[in-house]
C-alpha positions as semicolon CSV with decimal commas, in nm:
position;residue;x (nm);y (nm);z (nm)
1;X;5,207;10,871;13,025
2;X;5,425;11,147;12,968
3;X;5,717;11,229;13,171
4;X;5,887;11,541;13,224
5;X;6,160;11,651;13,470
6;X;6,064;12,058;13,539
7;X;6,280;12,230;13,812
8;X;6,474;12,093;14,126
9;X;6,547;12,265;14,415
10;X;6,707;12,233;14,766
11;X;6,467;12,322;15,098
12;X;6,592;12,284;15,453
13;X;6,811;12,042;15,290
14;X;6,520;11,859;15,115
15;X;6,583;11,775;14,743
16;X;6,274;11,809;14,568
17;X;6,183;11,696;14,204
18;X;5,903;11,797;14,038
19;X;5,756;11,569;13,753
20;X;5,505;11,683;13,538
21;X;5,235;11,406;13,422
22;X;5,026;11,486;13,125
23;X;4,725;11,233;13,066
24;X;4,589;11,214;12,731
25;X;4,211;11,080;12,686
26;X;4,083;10,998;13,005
27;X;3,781;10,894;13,100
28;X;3,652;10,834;13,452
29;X;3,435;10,594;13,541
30;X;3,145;10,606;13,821
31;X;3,370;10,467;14,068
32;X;3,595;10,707;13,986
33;X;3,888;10,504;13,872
34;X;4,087;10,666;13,558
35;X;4,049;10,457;13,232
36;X;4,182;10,390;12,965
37;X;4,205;10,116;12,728
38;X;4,545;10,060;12,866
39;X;4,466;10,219;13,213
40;X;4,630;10,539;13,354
41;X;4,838;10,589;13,633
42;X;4,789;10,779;13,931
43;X;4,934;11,132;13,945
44;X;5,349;11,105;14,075
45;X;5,376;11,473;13,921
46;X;5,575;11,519;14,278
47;X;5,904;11,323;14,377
48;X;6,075;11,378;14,699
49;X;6,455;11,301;14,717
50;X;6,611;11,319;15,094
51;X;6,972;11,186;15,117
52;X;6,999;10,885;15,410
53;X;7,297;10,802;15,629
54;X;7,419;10,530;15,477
55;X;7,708;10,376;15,741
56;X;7,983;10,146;15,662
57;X;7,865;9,787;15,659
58;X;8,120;9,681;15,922
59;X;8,012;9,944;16,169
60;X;7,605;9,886;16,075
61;X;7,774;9,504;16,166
62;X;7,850;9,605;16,504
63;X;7,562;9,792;16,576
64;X;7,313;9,579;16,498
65;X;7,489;9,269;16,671
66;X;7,479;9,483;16,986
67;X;7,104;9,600;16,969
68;X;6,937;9,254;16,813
69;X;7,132;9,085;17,137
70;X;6,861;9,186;17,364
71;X;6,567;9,008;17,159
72;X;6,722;8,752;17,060
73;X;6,873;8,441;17,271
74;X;7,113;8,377;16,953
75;X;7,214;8,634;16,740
76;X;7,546;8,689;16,451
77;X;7,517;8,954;16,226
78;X;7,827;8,948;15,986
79;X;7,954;9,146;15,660
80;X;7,912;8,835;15,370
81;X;7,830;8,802;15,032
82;X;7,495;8,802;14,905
83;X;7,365;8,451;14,813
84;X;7,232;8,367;14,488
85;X;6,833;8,540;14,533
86;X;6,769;8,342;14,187
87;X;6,836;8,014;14,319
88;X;6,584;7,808;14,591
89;X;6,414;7,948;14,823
90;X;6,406;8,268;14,695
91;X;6,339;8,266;14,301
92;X;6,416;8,613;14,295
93;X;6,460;8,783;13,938
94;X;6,834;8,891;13,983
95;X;7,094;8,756;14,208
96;X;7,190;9,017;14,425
97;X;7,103;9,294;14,610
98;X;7,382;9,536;14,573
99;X;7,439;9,852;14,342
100;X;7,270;10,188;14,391
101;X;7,049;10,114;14,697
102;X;6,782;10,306;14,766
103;X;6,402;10,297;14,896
104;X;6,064;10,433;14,854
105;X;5,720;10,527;14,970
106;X;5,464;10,492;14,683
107;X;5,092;10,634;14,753
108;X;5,029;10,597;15,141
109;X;4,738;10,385;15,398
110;X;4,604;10,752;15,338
111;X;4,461;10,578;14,992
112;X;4,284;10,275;15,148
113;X;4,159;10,428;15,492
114;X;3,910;10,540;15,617
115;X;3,764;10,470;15,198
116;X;3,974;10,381;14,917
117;X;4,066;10,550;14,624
118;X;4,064;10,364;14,378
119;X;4,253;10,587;14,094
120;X;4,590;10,517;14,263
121;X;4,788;10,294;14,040
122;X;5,122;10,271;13,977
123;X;5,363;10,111;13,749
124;X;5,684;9,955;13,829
125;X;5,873;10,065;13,525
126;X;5,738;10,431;13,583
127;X;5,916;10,416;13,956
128;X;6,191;10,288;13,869
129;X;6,268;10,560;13,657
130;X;6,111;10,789;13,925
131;X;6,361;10,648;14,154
132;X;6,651;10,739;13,912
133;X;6,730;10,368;13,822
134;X;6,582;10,250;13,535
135;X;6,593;9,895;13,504
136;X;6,588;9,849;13,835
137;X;6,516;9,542;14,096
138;X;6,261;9,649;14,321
139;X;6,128;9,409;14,638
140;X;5,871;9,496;14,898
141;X;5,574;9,521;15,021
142;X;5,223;9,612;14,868
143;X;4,865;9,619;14,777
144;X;4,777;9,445;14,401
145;X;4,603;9,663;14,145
146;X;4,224;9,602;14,181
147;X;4,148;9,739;13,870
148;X;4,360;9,466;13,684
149;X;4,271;9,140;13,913
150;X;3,916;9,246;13,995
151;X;3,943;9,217;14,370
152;X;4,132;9,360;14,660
153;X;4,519;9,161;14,765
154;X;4,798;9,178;14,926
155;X;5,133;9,225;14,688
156;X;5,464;9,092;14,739
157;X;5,664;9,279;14,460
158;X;5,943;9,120;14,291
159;X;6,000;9,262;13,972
160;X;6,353;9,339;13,751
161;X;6,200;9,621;13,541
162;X;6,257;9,689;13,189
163;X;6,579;9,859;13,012
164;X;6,632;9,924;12,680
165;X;6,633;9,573;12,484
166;X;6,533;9,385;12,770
167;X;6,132;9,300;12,862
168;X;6,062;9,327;13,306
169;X;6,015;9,033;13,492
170;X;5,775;9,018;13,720
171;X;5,817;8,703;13,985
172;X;5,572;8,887;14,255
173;X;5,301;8,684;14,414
174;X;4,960;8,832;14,593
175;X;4,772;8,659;14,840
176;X;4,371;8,664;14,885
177;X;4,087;8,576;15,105
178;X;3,961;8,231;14,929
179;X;3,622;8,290;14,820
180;X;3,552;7,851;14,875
181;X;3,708;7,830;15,223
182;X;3,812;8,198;15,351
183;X;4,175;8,108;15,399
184;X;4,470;8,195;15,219
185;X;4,531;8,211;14,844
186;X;4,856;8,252;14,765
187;X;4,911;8,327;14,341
188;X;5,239;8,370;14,132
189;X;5,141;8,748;13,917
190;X;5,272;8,671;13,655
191;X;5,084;8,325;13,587
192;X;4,754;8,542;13,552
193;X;4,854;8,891;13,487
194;X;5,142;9,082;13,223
195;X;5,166;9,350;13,385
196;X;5,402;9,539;13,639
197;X;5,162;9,767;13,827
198;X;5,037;9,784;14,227
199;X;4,725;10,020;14,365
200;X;4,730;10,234;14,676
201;X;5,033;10,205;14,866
202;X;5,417;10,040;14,820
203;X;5,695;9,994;15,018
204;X;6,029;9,907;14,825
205;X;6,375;9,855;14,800
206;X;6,543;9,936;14,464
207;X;6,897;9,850;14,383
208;X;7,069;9,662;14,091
209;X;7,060;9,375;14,134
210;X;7,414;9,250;14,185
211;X;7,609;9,030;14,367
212;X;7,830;9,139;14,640
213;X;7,868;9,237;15,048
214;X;7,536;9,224;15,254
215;X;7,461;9,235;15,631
216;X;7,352;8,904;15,734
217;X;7,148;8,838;16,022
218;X;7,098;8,484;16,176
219;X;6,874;8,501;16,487
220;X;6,719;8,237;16,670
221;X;6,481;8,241;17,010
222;X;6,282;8,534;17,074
223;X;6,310;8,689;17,416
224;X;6,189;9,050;17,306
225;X;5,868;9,174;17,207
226;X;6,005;9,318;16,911
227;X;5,944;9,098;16,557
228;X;6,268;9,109;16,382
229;X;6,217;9,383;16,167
230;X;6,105;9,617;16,491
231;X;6,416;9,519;16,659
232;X;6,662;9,587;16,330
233;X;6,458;9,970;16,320
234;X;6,424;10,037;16,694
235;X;6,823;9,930;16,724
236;X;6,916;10,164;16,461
237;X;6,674;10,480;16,609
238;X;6,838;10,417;16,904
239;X;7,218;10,395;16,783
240;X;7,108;10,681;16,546
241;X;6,888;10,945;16,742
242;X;6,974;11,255;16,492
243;X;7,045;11,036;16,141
244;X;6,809;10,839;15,912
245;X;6,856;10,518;15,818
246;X;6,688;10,269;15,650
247;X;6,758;9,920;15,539
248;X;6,589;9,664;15,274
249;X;6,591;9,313;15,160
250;X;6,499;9,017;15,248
251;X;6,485;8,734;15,530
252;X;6,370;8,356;15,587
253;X;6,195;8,234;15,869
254;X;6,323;7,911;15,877
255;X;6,105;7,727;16,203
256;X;5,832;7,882;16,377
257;X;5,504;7,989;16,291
258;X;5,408;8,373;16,197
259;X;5,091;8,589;16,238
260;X;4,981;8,770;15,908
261;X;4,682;8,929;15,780
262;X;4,547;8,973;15,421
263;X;4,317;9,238;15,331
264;X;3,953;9,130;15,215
265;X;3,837;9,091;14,864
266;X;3,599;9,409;14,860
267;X;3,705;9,691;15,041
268;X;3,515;9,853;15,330
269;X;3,229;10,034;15,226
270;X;3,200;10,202;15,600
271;X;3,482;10,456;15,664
272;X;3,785;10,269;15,891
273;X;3,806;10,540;16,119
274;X;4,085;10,411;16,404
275;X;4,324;10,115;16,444
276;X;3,993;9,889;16,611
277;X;3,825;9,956;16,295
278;X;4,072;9,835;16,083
279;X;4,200;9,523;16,254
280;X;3,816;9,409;16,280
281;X;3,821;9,454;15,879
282;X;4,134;9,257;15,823
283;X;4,158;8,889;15,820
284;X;4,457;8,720;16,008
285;X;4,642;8,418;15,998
286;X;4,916;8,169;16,171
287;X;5,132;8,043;15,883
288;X;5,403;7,789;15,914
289;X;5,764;7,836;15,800
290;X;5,948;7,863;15,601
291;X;5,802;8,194;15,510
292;X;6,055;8,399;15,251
293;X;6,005;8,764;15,356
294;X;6,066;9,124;15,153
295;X;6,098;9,416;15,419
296;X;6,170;9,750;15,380
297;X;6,246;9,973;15,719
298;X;6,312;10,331;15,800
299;X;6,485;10,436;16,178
300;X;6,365;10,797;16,167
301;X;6,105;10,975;15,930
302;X;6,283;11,269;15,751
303;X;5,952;11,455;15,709
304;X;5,810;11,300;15,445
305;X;5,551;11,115;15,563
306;X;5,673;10,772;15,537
307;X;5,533;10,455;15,679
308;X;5,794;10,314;15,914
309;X;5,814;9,942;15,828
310;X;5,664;9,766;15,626
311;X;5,713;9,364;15,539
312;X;5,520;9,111;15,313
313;X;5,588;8,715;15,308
314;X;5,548;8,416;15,025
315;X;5,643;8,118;15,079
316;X;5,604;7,788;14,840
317;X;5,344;7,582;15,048
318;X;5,041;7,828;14,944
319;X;5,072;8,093;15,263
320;X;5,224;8,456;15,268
321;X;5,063;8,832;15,358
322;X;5,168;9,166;15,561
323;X;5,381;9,020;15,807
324;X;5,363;9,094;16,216
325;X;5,566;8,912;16,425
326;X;5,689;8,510;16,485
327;X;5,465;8,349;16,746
328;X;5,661;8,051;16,856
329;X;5,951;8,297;17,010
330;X;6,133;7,951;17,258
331;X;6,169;7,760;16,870
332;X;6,179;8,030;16,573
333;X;6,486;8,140;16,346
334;X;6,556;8,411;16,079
335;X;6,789;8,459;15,874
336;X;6,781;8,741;15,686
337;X;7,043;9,014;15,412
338;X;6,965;9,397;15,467
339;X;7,149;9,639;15,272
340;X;7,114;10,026;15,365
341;X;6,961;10,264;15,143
342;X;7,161;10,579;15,029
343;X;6,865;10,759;14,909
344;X;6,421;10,819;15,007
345;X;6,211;10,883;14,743
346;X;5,851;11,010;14,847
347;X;5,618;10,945;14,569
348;X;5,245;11,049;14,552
349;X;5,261;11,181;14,943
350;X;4,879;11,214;15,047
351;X;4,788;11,578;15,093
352;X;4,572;11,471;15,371
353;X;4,703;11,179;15,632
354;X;4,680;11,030;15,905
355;X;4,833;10,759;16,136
356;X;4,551;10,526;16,103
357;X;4,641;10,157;15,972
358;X;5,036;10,147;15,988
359;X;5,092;9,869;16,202
């Protein structure tokens, strides 16, 4: 894949980069998915940039104590530094999450409903640089490349992509329907797979990589009806009415028990037409804690599309997916390190959309 920058340009206050993508040798195949012996990406020839509010951490502090206080029984949300992500329970690539923070929305549900399309892949090393920060960190939440593992999965991305003299790293996991039992099968990527790439849709935070100041969230007893990750974007809409925000990272649940789904193998041959249609499809779960969760949120849609939350889970006793919502609110805990995002980048927006499948 060739890359090439070709104008930028300010509308209604809407930075928007175009990328050019020139494919060499294609062939397509009858189910039209775009070969090649080393597989092509889908087309990212346009990049939307839209500037976020980013507040000071102490004030975000404040704010979110306030507004997680009436879902939670327990709640303390404090300015710290960011634990070591490479060490236990996380296993993250890096150690941090600080330095350039930003987020964005790859593909769209647009892409798997009502029928796939199969052609959209992406690479992590391509967005990164899409994102303006090569080398980047990048955490969130996903659907695996079915072209590359043969089947259809959910994708919790993890990956330190490459720089100059230094290989990626790819510690994601994806999570199946077990062909021998139909329950979950959790998988480490990079065990089976060399690659960096996801199909269809992403959610994810990029940053650095680096140590430093986080927002940390401990919350314990649900008496909302908001999952954690509702509450943290429905307190910030409502702090925020004219101003988008959006925060990403990453959370425990420590006790408790969590509803999930995961996606079947083979993807619906019958058009998923509404929100019935594609709940019936899915397959969902009660997992146990401690469930290690990547989440990446947006208070208010700046026009571009953008899927509103969106959270996957591992954990290291063989369960993870798209994360809902705890369902033992009287005993569950989180604790959790958001940082905000300075910057949106829309990439591959679906020309034609829909609300279908968001949830």
């Amino acid at each position: 894949m060739i890359d090439r920058e070709t104008t930028g340009r300010e509308q209604n206050g809407l930075v928007i980069t175009l990328w050019l993508d020139f494919y060499l040798g294609f062939s397509c195949t009858t189910n039209s998915t775009f070969v090649t012996p080393a597989g092509v990406m889908a087309d990212m020839s346009q990049t939307e940039k839209v500037q976020l509010h980013a507040p000071d951490l102490e004030e975000l502090r404040g704010v979110l104590q306030a507004g997680l206080e009436s879902n939670f029984a327990e709640v303390r949300v404090s300015v710290a530094e960011c634990p070591d992500l490479s060490k236990e329970p996380f296993q993250f690539p890096v150690k941090g999450l600080c330095g350039s923070p930003r987020i964005t929305d790859v593909g769209g549900v647009p892409y798997l409903v009502p029928l796939v399309q199969k052609d959209k892949e992406y690479d992590m090393n391509t967005i990164s640089k899409k994102v303006e920060l090569p080398g980047a960190f990048l955490l969130g939440a996903g659907a695996a490349p079915c072209r590359i593992i043969g089947m259809n999965a959910e994708l919790m991305p993890l990956v330190l992509t490459e720089a100059e003299g230094r290989p990626a790293v790819n510690s994601s996991y994806f999570s199946s329907i077990n062909p021998a039992d139909g329950q979950c099968l959790l998988e480490k990527y990079s065990q089976k797979f060399s690659d960096c790439n996801f199909g269809l849709l992403g959610n994810l935070y990029a940053c650095e990589g680096k140590p430093g100041k986080v927002i940390e969230v401990q919350a314990k007893k649900r008496t909302g009806s908001h999952s954690l990750v509702t509450a943290l974007r429905k307190t910030l809409e409502a702090h925020y009415p004219d101003k988008s925000l959006a925060l990403g990272g990453t959370f425990i649940i420590k006790k408790g028990k969590a509803k999930i789904h995961i996606m079947p193998r083979e993807f619906s041959a019958c058009p998923l037409n509404t929100n019935d249609d594609v709940n019936k499809w899915l397959k969902h779960f009660e997992v146990n804690a401690p469930l290690i969760c990547q989440s990446v949120l947006v208070s208010r849609d700046p026009g571009l599309d953008l899927r509103v939350e969106h959270t996957h889970c591992f954990s290291h006793h063989g369960e993870g997916g798209h994360y809902y919502i705890d369902t033992t609110p009287d005993s569950v805990e989180y604790l959790g390190y958001f940082l905000p995002a300075e910057f949106v980048y829309r990439i591959d927006r679906p020309t034609q959309t829909h609300t279908v499948g968001r949830d």
